[in-house]
C-alpha positions in Angstrom: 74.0 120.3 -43.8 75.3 122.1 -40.2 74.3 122.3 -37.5 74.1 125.3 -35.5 75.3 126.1 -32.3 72.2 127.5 -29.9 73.5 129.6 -27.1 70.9 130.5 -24.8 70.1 134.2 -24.0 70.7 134.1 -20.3 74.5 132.6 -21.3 75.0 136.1 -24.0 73.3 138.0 -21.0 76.0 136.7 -18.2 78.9 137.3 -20.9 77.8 140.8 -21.2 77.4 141.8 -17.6 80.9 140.3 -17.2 82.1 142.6 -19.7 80.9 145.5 -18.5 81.8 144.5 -14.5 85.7 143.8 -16.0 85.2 147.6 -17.8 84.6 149.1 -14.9 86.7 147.7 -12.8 89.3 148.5 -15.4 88.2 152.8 -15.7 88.5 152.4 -11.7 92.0 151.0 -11.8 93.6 153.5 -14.1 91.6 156.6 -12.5 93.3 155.1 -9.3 97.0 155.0 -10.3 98.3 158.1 -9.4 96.5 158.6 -5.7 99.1 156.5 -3.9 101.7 157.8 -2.2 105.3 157.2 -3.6 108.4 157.6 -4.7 110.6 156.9 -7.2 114.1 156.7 -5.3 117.7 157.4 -7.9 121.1 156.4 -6.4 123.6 159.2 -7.5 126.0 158.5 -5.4 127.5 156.7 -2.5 130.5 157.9 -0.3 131.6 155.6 3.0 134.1 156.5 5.4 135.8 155.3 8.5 135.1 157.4 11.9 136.4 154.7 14.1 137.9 151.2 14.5 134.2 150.0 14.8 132.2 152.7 13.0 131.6 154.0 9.8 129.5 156.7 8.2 127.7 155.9 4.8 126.1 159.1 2.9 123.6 158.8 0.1 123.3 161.7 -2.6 119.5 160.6 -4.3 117.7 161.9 -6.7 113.6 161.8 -5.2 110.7 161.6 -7.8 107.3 161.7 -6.7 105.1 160.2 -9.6 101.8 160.5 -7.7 99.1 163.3 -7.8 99.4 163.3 -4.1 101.8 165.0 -1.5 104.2 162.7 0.0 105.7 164.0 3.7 108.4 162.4 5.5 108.1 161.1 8.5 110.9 158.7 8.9 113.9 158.2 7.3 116.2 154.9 8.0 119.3 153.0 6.7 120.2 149.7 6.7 123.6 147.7 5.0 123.6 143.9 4.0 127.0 142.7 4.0 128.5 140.2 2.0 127.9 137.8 4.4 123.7 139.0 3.9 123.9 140.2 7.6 121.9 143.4 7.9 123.0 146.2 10.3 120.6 148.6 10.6 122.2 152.5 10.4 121.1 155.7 12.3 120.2 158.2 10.3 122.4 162.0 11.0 120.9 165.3 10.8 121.9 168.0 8.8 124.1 169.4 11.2 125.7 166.4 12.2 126.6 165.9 8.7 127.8 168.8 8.0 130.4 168.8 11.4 131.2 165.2 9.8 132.0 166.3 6.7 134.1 169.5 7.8 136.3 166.6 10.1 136.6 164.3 7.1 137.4 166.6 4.0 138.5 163.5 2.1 134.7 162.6 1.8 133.9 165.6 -0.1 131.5 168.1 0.6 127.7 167.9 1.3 126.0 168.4 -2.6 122.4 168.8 -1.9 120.1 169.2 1.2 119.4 166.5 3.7 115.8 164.4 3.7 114.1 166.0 6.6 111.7 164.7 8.7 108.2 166.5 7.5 109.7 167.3 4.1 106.9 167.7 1.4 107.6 166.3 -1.9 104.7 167.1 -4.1 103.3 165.5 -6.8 105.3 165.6 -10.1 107.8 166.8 -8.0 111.7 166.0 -8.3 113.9 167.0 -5.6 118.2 166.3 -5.1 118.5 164.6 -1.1 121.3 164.0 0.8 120.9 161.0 3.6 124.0 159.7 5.6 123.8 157.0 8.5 126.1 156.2 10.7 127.0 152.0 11.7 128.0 150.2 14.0 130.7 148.1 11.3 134.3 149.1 10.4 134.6 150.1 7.0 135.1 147.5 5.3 132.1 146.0 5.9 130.1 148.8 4.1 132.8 148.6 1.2 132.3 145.1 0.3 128.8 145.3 1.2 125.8 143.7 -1.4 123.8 146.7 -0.9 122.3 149.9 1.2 118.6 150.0 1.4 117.0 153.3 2.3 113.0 153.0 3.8 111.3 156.6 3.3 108.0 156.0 5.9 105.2 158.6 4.4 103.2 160.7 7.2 100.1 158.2 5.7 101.8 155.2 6.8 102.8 154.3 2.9 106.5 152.8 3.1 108.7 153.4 -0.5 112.0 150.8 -0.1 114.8 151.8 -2.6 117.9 149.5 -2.6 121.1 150.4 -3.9 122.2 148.8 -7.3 124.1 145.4 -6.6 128.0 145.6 -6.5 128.0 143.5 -10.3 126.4 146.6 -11.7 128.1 150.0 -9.6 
């Protein structure tokens, strides 16, 4: 003959409440997803040029997804190089119209394709959007040629910060 195993009822009554604390918890979570702002950042292309012995212009074309139900507005925009020694030099950022007067000097680089990330740009949710975003370092060329990567930080007006990096040289 067996014996049977006696649980007690305050054990079956404990399992249960966890159950139904781990469901909730779970319903909260995936009604939560989308309200964060962010971004999902595409690398299309990146162009670098010499504009001195000890300077060089870098511009991103990107391809900005937000995924979120909620608005995402720029506030800051900024640019920063490791090299291949895994120095980083951080970039400043141009404007559109310094861009632009870049480009028309330089004609090798090829024209601007899309409009440049603004400051106070809205991307709403669901939203994808074509961006231009050049920076200008203080590093010859070469450095940003045989560079490891470009990382891009896109500061919401909310304080959320989305970091994209640039795919590793072994897979451009």
């Amino acid at each position: 003959m067996r014996k049977q195993l006696h649980v007690p009822p305050l054990v079956w009554w404990s399992l249960a409440g966890l159950g139904v604390a781990a469901l909730l918890a779970a319903i909260g979570y995936w009604l939560n997803l989308g309200s964060q702002a962010r971004l999902e950042v595409r690398w299309l292309k990146v162009r670098t040029l010499s504009t001195g012995p000890e300077s060089s212009l870098a511009v991103f074309d990107l391809r900005i997804h937000n995924p979120s139900r909620v608005l995402f507005q720029v506030k800051e925009v900024e640019a920063d190089v490791v090299d291949s020694g895994g120095a980083r030099h951080e970039g400043l950022v141009a404007a559109e119209p310094d861009l632009d007067r870049a480009l028309g000097y330089y004609p090798v680089a090829g024209p601007r394709y899309s409009p440049v990330l603004r400051f106070r740009e809205r991307i709403r949710p669901g939203e994808t959007v074509d961006r231009t975003v050049a920076a200008s370092f203080a590093v010859p060329v070469l450095v940003l040629d045989s560079r490891r990567t470009f990382e891009l930080r896109i500061q919401d007006a909310d304080g959320g910060v989305v970091t994209s990096a640039e795919r590793p040289l072994s897979s451009r």
